[in-house]
MARPA-237843 format. One record per residue (C-alpha): residue number from 1; residue in one letter; x, y, z. Coordinates in Angstrom, 3 decimals. Layout:
BEGIN
<r NUM,A,<X,Y,Z>>
...
This chain:
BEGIN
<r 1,X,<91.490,100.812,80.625>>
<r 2,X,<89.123,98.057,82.259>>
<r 3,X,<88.943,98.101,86.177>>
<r 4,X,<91.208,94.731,86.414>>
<r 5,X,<93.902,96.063,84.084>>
<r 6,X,<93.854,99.215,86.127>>
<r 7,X,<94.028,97.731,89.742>>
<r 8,X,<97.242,95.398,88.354>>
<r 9,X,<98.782,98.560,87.058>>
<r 10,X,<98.120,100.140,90.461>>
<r 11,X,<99.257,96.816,92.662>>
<r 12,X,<102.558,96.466,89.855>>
<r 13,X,<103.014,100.636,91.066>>
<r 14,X,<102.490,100.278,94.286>>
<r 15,X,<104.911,97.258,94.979>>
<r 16,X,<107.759,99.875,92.697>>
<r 17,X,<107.049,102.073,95.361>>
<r 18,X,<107.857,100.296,98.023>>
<r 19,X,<110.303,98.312,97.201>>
<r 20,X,<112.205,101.776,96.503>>
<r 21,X,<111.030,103.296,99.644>>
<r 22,X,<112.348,100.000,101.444>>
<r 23,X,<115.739,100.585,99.957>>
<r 24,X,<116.374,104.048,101.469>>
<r 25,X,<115.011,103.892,104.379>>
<r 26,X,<117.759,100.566,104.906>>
<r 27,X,<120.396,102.815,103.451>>
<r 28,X,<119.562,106.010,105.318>>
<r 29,X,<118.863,104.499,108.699>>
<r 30,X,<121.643,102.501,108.885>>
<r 31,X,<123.896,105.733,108.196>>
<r 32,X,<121.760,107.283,110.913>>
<r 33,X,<122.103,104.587,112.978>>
<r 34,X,<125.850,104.315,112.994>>
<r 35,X,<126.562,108.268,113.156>>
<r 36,X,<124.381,108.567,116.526>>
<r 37,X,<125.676,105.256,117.780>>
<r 38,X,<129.313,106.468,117.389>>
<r 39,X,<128.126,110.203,118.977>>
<r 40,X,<125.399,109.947,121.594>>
<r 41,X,<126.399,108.002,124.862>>
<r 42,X,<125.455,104.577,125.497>>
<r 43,X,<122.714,104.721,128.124>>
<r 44,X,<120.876,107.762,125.894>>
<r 45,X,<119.719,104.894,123.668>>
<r 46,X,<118.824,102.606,126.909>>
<r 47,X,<116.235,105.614,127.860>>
<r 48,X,<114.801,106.222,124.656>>
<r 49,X,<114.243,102.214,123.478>>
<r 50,X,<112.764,101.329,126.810>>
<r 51,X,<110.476,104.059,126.816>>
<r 52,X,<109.941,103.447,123.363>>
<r 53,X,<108.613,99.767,124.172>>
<r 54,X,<106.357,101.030,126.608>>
<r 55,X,<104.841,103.307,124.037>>
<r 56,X,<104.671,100.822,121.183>>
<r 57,X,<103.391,97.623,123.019>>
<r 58,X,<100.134,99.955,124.481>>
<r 59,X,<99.898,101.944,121.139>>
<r 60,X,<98.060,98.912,119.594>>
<r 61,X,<95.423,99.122,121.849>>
<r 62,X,<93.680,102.418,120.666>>
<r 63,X,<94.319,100.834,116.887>>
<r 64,X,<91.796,97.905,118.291>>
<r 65,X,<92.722,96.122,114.931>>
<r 66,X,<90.349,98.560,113.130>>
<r 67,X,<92.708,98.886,109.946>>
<r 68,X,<91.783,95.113,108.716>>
<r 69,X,<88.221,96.324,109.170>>
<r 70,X,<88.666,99.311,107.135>>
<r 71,X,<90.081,97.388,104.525>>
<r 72,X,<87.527,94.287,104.594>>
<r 73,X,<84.742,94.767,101.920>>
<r 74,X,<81.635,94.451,103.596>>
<r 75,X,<78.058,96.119,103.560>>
<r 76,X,<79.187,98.352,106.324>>
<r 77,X,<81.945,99.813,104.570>>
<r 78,X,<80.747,100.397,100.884>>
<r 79,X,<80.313,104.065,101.640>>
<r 80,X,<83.956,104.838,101.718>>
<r 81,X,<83.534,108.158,103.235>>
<r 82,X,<81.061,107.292,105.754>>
<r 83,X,<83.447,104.255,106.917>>
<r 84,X,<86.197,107.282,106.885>>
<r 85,X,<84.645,109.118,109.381>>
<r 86,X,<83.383,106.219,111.844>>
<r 87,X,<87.315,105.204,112.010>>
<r 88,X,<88.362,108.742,112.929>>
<r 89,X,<85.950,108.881,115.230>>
<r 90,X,<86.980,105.510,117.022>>
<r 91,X,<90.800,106.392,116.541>>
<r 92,X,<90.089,109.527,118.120>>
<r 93,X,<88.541,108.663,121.230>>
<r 94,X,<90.579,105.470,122.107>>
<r 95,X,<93.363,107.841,121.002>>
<r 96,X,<92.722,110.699,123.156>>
<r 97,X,<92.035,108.267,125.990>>
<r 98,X,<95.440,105.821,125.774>>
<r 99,X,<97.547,109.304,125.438>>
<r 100,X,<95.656,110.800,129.164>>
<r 101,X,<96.762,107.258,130.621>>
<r 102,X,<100.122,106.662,129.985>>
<r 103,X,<100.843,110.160,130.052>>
<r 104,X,<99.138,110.303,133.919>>
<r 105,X,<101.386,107.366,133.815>>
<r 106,X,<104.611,108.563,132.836>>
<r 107,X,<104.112,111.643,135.531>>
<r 108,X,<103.576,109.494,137.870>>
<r 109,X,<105.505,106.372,137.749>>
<r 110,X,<108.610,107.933,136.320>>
<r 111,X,<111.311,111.265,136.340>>
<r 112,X,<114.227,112.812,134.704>>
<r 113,X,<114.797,111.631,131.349>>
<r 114,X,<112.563,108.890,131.429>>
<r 115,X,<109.639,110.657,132.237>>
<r 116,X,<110.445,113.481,129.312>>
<r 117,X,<110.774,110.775,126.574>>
<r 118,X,<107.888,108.897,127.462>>
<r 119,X,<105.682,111.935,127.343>>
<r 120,X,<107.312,112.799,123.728>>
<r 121,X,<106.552,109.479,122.681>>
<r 122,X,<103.703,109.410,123.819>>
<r 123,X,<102.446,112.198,122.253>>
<r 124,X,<104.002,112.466,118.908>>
<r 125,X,<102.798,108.463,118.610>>
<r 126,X,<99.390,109.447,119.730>>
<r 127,X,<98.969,111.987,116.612>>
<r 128,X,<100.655,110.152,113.665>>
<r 129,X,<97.970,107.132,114.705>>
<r 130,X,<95.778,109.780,114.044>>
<r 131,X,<96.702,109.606,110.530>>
<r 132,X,<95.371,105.838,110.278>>
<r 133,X,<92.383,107.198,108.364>>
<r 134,X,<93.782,108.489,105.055>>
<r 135,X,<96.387,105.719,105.063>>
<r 136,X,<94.009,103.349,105.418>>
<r 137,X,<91.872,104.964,102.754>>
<r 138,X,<95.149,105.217,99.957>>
<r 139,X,<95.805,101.515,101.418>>
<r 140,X,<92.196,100.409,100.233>>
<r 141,X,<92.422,102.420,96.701>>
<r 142,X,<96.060,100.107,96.586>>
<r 143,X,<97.417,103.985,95.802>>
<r 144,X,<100.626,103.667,97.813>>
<r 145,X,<103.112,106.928,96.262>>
<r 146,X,<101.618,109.417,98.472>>
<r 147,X,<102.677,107.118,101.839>>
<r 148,X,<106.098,105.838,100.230>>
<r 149,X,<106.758,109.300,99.182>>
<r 150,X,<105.758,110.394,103.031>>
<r 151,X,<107.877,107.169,104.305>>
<r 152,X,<110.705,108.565,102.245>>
<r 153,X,<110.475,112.122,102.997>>
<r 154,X,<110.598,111.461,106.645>>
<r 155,X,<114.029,109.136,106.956>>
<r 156,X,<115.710,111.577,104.668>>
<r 157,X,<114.742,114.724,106.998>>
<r 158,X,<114.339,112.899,110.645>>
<r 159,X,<117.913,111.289,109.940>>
<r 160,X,<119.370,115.371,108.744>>
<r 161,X,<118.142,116.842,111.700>>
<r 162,X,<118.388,113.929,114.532>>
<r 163,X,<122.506,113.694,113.074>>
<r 164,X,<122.696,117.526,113.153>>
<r 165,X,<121.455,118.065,116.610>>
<r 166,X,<123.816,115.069,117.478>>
<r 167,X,<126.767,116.699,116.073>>
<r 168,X,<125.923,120.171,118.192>>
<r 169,X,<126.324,118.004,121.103>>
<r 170,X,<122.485,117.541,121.858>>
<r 171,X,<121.919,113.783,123.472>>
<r 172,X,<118.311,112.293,124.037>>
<r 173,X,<116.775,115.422,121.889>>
<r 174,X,<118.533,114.128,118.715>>
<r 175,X,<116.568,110.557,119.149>>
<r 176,X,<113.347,112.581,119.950>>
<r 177,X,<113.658,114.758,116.895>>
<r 178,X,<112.990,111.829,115.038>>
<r 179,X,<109.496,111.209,116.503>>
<r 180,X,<108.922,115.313,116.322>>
<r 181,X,<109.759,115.509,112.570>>
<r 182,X,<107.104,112.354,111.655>>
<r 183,X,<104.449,113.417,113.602>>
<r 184,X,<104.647,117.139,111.365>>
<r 185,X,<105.438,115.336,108.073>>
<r 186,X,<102.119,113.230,108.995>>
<r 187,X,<99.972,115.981,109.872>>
<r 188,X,<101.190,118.040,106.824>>
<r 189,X,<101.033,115.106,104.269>>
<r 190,X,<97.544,113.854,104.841>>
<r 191,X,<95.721,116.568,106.203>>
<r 192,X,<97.603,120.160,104.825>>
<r 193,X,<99.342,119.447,101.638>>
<r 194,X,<96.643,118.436,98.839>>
<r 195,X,<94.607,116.301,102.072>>
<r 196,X,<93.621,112.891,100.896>>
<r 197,X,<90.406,113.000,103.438>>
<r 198,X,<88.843,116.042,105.938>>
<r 199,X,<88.487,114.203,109.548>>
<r 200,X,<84.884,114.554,110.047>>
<r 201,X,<83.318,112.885,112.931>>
<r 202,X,<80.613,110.175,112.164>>
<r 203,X,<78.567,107.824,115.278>>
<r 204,X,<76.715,105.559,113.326>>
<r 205,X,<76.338,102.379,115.597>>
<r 206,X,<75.928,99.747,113.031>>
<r 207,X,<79.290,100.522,111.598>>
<r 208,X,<80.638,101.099,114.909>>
<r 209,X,<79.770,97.388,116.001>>
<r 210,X,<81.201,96.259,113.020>>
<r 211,X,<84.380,97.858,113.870>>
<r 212,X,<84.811,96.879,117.164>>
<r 213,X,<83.465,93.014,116.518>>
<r 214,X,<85.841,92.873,113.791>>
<r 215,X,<88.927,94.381,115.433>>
<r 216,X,<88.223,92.466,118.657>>
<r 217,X,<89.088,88.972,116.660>>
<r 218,X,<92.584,91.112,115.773>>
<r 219,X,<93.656,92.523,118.567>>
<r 220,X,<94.849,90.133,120.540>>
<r 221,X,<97.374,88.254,117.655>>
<r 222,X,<98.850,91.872,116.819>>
<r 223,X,<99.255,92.428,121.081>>
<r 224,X,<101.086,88.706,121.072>>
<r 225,X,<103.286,90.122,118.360>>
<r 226,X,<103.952,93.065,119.268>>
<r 227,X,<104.614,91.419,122.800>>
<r 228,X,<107.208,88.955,121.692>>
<r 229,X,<109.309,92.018,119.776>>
<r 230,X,<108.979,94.470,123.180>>
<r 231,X,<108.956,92.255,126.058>>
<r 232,X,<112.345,91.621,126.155>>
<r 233,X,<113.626,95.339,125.966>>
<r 234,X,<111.217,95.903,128.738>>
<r 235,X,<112.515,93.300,130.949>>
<r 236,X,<116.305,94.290,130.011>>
<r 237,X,<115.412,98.277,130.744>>
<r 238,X,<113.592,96.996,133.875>>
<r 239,X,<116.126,94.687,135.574>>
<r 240,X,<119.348,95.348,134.017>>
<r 241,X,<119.332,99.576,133.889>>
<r 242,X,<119.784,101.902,130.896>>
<r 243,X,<122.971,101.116,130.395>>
<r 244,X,<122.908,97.330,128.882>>
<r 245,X,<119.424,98.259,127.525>>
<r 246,X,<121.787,100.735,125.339>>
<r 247,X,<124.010,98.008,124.132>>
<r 248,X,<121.194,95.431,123.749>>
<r 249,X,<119.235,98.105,121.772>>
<r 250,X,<121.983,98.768,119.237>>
<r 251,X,<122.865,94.844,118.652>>
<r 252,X,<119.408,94.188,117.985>>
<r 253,X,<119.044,97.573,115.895>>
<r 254,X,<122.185,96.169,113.832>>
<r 255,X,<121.227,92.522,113.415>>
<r 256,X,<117.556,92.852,112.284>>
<r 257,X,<119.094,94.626,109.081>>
<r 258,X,<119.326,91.745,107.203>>
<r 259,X,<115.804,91.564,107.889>>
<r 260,X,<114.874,94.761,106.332>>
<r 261,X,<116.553,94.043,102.860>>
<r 262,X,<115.246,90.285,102.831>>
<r 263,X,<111.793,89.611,104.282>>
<r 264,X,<110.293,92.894,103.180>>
<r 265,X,<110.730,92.845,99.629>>
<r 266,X,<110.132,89.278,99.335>>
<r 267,X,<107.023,88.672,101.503>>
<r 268,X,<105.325,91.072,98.907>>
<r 269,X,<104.880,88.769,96.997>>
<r 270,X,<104.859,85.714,99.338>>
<r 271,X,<101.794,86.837,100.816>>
<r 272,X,<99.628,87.227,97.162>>
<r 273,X,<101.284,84.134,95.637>>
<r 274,X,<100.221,82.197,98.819>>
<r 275,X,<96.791,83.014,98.773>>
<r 276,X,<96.735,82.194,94.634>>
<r 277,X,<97.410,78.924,95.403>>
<r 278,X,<96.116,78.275,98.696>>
<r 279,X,<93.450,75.744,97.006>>
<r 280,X,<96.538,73.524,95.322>>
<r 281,X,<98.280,71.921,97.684>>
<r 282,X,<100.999,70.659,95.236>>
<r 283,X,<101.760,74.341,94.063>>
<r 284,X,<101.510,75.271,97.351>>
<r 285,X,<104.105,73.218,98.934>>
<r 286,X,<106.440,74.140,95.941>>
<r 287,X,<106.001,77.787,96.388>>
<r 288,X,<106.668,77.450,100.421>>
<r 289,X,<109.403,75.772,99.489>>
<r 290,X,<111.507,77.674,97.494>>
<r 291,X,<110.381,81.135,99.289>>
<r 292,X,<111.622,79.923,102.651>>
<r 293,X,<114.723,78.140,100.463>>
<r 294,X,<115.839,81.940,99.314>>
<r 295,X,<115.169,83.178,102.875>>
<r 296,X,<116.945,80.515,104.436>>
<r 297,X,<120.201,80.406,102.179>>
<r 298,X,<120.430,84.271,102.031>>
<r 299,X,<119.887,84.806,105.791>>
<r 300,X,<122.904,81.593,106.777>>
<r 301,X,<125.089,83.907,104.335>>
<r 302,X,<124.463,87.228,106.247>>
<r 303,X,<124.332,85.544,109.494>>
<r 304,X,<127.551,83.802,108.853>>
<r 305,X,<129.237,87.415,107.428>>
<r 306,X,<127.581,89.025,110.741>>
<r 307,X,<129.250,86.942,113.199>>
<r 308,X,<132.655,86.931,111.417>>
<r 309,X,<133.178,90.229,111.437>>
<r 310,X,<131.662,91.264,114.713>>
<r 311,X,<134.288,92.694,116.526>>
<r 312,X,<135.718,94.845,113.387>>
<r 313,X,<132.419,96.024,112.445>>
<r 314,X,<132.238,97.176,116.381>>
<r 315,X,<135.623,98.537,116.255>>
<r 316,X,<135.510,100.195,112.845>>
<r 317,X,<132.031,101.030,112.393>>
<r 318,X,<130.404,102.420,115.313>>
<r 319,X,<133.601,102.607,118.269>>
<r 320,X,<135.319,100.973,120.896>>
<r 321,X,<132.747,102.121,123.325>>
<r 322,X,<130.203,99.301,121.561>>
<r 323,X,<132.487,96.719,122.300>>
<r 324,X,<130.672,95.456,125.053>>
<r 325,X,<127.903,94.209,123.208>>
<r 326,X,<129.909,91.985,120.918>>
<r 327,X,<128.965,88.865,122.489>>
<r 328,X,<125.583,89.769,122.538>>
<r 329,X,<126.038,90.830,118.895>>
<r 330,X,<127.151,87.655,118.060>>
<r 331,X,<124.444,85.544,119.743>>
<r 332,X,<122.006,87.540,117.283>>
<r 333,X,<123.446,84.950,114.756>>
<r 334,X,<120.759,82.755,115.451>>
<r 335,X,<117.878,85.540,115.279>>
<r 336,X,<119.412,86.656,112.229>>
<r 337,X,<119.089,83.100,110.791>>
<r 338,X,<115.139,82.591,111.388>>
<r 339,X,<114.016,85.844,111.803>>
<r 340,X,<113.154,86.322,107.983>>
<r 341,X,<110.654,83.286,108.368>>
<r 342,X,<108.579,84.637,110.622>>
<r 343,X,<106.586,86.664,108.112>>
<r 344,X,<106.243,84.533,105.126>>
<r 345,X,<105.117,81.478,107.983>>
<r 346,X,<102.327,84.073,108.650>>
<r 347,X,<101.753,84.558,105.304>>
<r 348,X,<101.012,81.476,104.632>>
<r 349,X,<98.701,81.064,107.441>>
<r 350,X,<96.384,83.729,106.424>>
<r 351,X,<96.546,82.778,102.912>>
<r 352,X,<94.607,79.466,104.045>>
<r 353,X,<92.447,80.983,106.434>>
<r 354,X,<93.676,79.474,109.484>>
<r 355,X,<95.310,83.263,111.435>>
<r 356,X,<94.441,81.341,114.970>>
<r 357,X,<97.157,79.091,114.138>>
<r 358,X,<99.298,82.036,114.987>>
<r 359,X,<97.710,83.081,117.597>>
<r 360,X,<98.061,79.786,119.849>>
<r 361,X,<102.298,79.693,118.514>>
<r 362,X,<102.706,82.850,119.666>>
<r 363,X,<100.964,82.355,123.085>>
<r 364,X,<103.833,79.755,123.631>>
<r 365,X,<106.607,81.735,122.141>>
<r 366,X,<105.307,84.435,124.806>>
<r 367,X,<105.564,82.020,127.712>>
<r 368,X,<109.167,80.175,126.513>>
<r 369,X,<110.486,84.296,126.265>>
<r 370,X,<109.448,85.296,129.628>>
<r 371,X,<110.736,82.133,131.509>>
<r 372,X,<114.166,82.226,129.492>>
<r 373,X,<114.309,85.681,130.418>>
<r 374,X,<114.477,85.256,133.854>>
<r 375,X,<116.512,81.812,133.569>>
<r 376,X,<118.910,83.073,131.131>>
<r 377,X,<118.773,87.189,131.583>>
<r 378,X,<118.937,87.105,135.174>>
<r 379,X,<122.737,84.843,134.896>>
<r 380,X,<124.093,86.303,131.350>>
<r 381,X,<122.933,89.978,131.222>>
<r 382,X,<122.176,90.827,127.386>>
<r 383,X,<123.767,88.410,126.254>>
<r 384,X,<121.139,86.263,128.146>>
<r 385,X,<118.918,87.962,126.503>>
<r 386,X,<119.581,87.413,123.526>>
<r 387,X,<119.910,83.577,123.858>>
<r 388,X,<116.436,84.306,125.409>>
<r 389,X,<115.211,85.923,121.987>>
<r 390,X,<117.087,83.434,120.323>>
<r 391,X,<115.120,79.949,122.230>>
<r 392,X,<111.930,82.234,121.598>>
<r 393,X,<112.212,82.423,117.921>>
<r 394,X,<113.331,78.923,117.487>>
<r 395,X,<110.253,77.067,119.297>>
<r 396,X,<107.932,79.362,117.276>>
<r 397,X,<109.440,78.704,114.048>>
<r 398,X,<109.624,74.851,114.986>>
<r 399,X,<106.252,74.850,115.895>>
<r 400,X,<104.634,77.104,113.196>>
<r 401,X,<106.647,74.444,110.948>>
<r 402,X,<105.084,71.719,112.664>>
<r 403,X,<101.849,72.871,112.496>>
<r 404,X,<101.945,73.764,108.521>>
<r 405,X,<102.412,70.304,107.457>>
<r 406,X,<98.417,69.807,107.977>>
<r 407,X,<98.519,72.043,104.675>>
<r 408,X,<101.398,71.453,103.241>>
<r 409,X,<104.380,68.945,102.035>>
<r 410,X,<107.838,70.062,102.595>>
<r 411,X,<110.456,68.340,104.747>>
<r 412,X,<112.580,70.917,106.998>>
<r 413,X,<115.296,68.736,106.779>>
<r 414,X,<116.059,69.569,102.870>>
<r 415,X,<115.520,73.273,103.752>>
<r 416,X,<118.579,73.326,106.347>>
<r 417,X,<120.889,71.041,105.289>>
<r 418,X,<122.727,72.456,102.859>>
<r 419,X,<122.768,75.711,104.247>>
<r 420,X,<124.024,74.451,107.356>>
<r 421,X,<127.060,72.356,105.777>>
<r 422,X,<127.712,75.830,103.944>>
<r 423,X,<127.867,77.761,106.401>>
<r 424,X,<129.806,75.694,109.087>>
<r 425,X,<132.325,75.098,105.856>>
<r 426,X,<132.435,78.893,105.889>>
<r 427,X,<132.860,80.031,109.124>>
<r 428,X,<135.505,76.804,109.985>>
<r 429,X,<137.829,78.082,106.865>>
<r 430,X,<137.357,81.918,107.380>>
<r 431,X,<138.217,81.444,111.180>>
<r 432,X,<141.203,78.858,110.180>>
<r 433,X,<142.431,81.620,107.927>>
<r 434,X,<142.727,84.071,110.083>>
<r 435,X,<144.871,82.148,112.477>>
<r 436,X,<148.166,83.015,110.182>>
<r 437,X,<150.480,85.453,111.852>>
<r 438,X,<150.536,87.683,108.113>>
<r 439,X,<146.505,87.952,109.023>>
<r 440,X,<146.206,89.129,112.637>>
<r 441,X,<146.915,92.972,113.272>>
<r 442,X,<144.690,95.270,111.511>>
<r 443,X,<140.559,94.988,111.865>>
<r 444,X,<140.949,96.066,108.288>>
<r 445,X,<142.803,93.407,106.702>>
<r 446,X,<140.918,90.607,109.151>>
<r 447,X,<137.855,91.802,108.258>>
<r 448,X,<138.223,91.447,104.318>>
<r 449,X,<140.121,88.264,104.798>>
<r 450,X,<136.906,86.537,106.223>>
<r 451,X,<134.575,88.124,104.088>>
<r 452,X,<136.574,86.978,100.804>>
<r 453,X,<137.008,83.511,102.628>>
<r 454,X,<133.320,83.081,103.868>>
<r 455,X,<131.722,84.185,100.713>>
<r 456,X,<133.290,81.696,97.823>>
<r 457,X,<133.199,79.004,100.660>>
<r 458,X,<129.410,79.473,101.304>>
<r 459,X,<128.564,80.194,97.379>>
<r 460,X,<130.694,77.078,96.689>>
<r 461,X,<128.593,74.378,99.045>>
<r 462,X,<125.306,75.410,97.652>>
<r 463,X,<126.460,75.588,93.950>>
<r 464,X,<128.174,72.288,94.171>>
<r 465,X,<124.648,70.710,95.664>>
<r 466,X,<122.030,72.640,94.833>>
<r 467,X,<122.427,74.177,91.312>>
<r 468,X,<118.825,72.914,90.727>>
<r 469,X,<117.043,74.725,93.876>>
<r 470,X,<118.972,77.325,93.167>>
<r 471,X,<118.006,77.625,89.247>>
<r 472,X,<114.122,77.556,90.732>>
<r 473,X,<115.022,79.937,92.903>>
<r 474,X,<116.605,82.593,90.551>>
<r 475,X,<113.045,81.800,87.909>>
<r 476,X,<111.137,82.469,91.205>>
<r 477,X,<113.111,86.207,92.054>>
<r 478,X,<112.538,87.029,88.401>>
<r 479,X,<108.951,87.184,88.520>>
């Protein structure tokens, strides 16, 4: 077998592995999801995402943006095991030092619950990062069962024992299970169980430098993202208490599905098929084109089920308790709409070798959150918020848009259109429908009424003016 067939075969396994993994951890922690939302109280979750946020917007500082490093073939990192052990060493003392601060931090600053589940965070966070190494290392051999295995392994037993301790009546300790059980299936999978690399510690200064120069023109782009998916839990946890932070948590949590089974599996092979023709600007364009197309067309048809059937899925699915975050659940139609482009925009970004175009759109989607925040948070509560998100994501899309057309040809008008008539036809005839007296009376019956409405309505538009796109489209999922 010659090296190239064998890396395909490994890339072809690899994405297999993923793609699987992808698909039960979307099944499994939406089961999760709804069993703790429907038994743990409301401001349980409010505690654990805002501390949570706290913990995941500092975490990427002792990471440094390292992990690109590690992965980049250069002279400094041909000796795979030296490279190894200069990470761990890094990760280890920026490690060790973020975990002393915010933990000095969370003793000081904070009490009661808050205090507890920032320290678990903290903690458990602080020692799966310490498994960066050996991922990193299966992540440059392009081995990836071991980690989807691991990924696997660790919904199916996190969600067991976080919806048994639920059930027994335990509250915040059921969500902190979660980040208990991953931190042991971590240390177990790449250091115990058959170890994929022994930590060593390595100072040599030339690789060192490397390290730090490289990860220093990374950090700050992975901060600004990181920033624009935290800031806004922060802000809610800070100035609206952990109550709404619980119902803002779980609307978000339940409208970034769509997400999960869409931009994940497709920007796999966005990202490589990008950067294949990233020197044709013809193929290029077409490519863009009919990945965003699919995105676009399958994200209006969950966005438009999502909002229809709000307040059953609230009612049925997770309790009348929830119910207060069904405007707010509705206003994440818009987020739910664009959210999926965010990714394969990036994608395409690094594919041409221009990453600080990201950098300067998310500096303004940064600022345009913040302000809207305080315009729109400080009037609406959560709901607010989420038109906050919602502006956010819209002027970064627009403007990532904008900005690709010095690269590409595509005209966002031809993207939308269509998808838009669709869906307004949808949503106009599902809600008409359900204004009949034989309709109204069970969430049940409502419900499936809109759904079998919405769907042939929405189907219907796009077949009627698009049965070319969509032809392209089906030749482009086949591959």
């Amino acid at each position: 077998m010659s090296k190239k067939a064998s890396l395909v075969q490994r890339s072809i396994a690899s994405v297999s592995w993923n793609v699987v993994t992808s698909f039960v951890q979307v099944v499994v922690g939406f089961a999760r999801s709804v069993l703790l939302a429907r038994w743990l109280p409301v401001e349980t979750f409010g505690v654990y995402r805002w501390a949570g946020s706290i913990v995941a917007l500092t975490a990427v500082l002792p990471i440094f943006g390292m992990g690109g490093a590690f992965l980049h073939r250069a002279p400094e990192t041909e000796d795979e095991e030296q490279t190894a052990a200069v990470h761990f060493t890094l990760q280890l003392v920026f490690t060790l030092t973020w975990v002393a601060i915010l933990s000095i931090a969370a003793l000081l600053l904070t009490d009661g619950q808050t205090r507890i589940t920032l320290l678990v965070i903290t903690v458990t966070t602080g020692g799966s990062q310490l498994t960066q190494t050996p991922r990193l290392i299966l992540a440059r051999r392009v081995v990836h069962r071991r980690m989807a295995m691991v990924n696997t392994l660790n919904i199916l037993l996190s969600a067991l024992i976080a919806i048994g301790l639920a059930w027994r009546g335990a509250t915040l300790w059921a969500l902190l299970s979660t980040d208990l059980v991953t931190l042991v299936i971590n240390i177990v999978a790449f250091y115990i169980w058959r170890p994929v690399w022994r930590p060593r510690l390595l100072w040599l200064p030339n690789v060192i430098r490397y390290f730090l120069r490289f990860g220093s023109r990374n950090v700050v782009a992975i901060v600004l993202l990181r920033a624009l998916d935290r800031v806004d839990d922060l802000w809610t946890g800070i100035y609206l208490g952990d109550t709404s932070m619980g119902y803002y948590s779980r609307a978000y949590a339940f409208a970034t599905y769509p997400r999960k089974l869409l931009a994940v599996p497709v920007n796999m092979v966005a990202g490589g098929t990008y950067a294949e023709l990233s020197q044709d600007r013809h193929k290029l364009s077409q490519a863009f084109f009919r990945v965003n197309a699919f995105l676009i067309r399958s994200g209006f048809l969950f966005a438009g089920l999502l909002s229809l059937v709000a307040p059953e899925f609230i009612s049925i699915v997770l309790g009348e308790k929830w119910m207060p975050m069904l405007n707010t659940f509705s206003l994440m139609l818009v987020f739910t709409l664009f959210d999926p482009l965010k990714t394969t925009i990036g994608n395409l970004y690094l594919a041409i070798g221009r990453p600080e175009q990201m950098v300067k759109a998310r500096l303004v989607q940064l600022a345009v959150l913040v302000i809207s925040l305080f315009l729109l948070g400080s009037h609406f509560g959560i709901a607010g918020v989420a038109l906050a998100v919602d502006v956010m994501l819209v002027v970064g899309i627009g403007l990532l848009l904008w900005q690709a057309r010095a690269w590409i040809d595509f005209s966002a008008f031809k993207l939308l259109k269509i998808p838009a008539v669709a869906l307004l036809c949808g949503l106009a005839l599902a809600r008409l429908a359900i204004t009949f007296p034989c309709v109204l009376g069970s969430d049940w019956y409502t419900a499936i009424v809109k759904i079998v409405i919405f769907i042939p309505v929405y189907s219907g538009v796009l077949l009627l003016f698009e049965r070319d796109n969509l032809t392209a489209l089906r030749t482009l999922l086949k591959r």
